[in-house]
N, C-alpha and C positions, 0 to 999 in steps of 0.2 A: 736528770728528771727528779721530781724531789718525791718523796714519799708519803702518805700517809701521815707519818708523824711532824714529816716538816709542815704540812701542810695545815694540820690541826693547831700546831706550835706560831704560825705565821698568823689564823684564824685569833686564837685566844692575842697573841701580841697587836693585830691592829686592832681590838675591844678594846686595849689598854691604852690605847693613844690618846681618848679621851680622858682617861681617867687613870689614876696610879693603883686602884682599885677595882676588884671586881669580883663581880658573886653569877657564876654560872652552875648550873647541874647537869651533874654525870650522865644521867642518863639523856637529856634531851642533846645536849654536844654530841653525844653516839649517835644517835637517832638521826641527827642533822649530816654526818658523817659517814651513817652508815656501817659504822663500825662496833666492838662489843666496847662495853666498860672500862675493861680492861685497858682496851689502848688508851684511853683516855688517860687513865692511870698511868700510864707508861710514858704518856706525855708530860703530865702532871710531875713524876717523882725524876725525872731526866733532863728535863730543859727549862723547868721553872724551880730553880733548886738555888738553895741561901750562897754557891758558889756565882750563882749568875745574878743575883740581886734581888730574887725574888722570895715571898713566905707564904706558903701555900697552907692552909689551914681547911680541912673538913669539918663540914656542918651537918652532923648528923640528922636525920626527921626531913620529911618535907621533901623523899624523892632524891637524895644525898648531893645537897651542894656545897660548891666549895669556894674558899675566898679568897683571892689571889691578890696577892699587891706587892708592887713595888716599891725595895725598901729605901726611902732617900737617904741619902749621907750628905755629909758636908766632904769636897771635893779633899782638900787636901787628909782630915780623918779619915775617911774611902781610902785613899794611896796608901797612908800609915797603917791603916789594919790589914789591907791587901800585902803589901811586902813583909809586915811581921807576924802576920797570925797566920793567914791564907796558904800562901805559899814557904815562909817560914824557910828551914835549910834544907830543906828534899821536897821534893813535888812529885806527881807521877804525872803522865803524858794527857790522861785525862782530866785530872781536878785542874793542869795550868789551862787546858785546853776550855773548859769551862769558865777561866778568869776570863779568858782572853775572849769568848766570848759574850761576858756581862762589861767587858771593855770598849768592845765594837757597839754595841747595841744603845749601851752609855752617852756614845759618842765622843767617848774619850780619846778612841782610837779611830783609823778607817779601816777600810775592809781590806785595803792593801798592805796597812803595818800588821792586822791580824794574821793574813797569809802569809808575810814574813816571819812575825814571831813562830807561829806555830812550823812552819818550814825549821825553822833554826833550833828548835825546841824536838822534834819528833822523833822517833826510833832509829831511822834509817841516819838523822846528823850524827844521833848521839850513840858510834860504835865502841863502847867501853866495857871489858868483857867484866867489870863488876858492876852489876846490877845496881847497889847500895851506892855505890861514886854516880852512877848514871844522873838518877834522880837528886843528889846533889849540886851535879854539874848542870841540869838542868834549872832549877830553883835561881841560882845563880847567875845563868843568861836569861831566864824568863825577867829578874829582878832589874837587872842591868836595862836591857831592856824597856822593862814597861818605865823606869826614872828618865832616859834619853828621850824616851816618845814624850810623856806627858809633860818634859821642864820644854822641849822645844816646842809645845806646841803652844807655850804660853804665851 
């Protein structure tokens, strides 16, 4: 069943189908919603985050809106910055888990190499009683990984 923030997260993403841009306010999304500000916020700083492809900027005055947009890249610069900046030589379970979802959503991936990766990538794969190798080992097979997915699917 999805929740509240899936829910608001699914709202502001079909807005965006139209357009790679968009200028909503805090408060009438709650309103619409039903919910306080706050979640709004919660949705805002968690699922539309520079990890998932997006830059969210507030607009102070005027009832506090805010302007969302999708950031484009050129595909293959997107790959290169994702394997050496993003993920880099250690990763934690949520920031790949956040790739892996502006991957999906991209289209770069499906929803079933997503369930994979992340499968193969999560706490319960990676039993290594050093924490600091964990996240290592992780970065590693997320990298491997997302170069397999995206050269085959060319």
């Amino acid at each position: 069943m999805a929740t509240m923030t899936d829910i608001i997260e699914n709202f502001i993403k079909e807005l965006m189908k139209e357009s790679n841009s968009i200028q909503i306010q805090r408060n009438e999304l709650a309103s619409l919603f039903s919910c306080v500000p706050s979640q709004i916020n919660y949705v805002l700083t968690t699922r539309f985050t520079l990890d998932r492809g997006y830059f969210v900027e507030s607009k102070q005055g005027g009832g506090g809106y805010v302007q969302i947009a999708k950031i484009q890249q050129n595909k293959k610069d997107y790959i290169k910055d994702l394997l050496n900046e993003k993920i880099g030589d250690q990763i934690s379970f949520k920031r790949a888990k956040d790739i892996v979802e502006n991957l999906k959503d991209t289209e770069l991936i499906t929803e079933r190499e997503s369930k994979i990766i992340l499968s193969s990538i999560d706490e319960k794969s990676l039993i290594i009683p050093i924490c600091d190798m964990k996240e290592k080992v992780r970065a590693s097979i997320l990298k491997n990984l997302i170069i397999l997915l995206i050269n085959t699917g060319e």
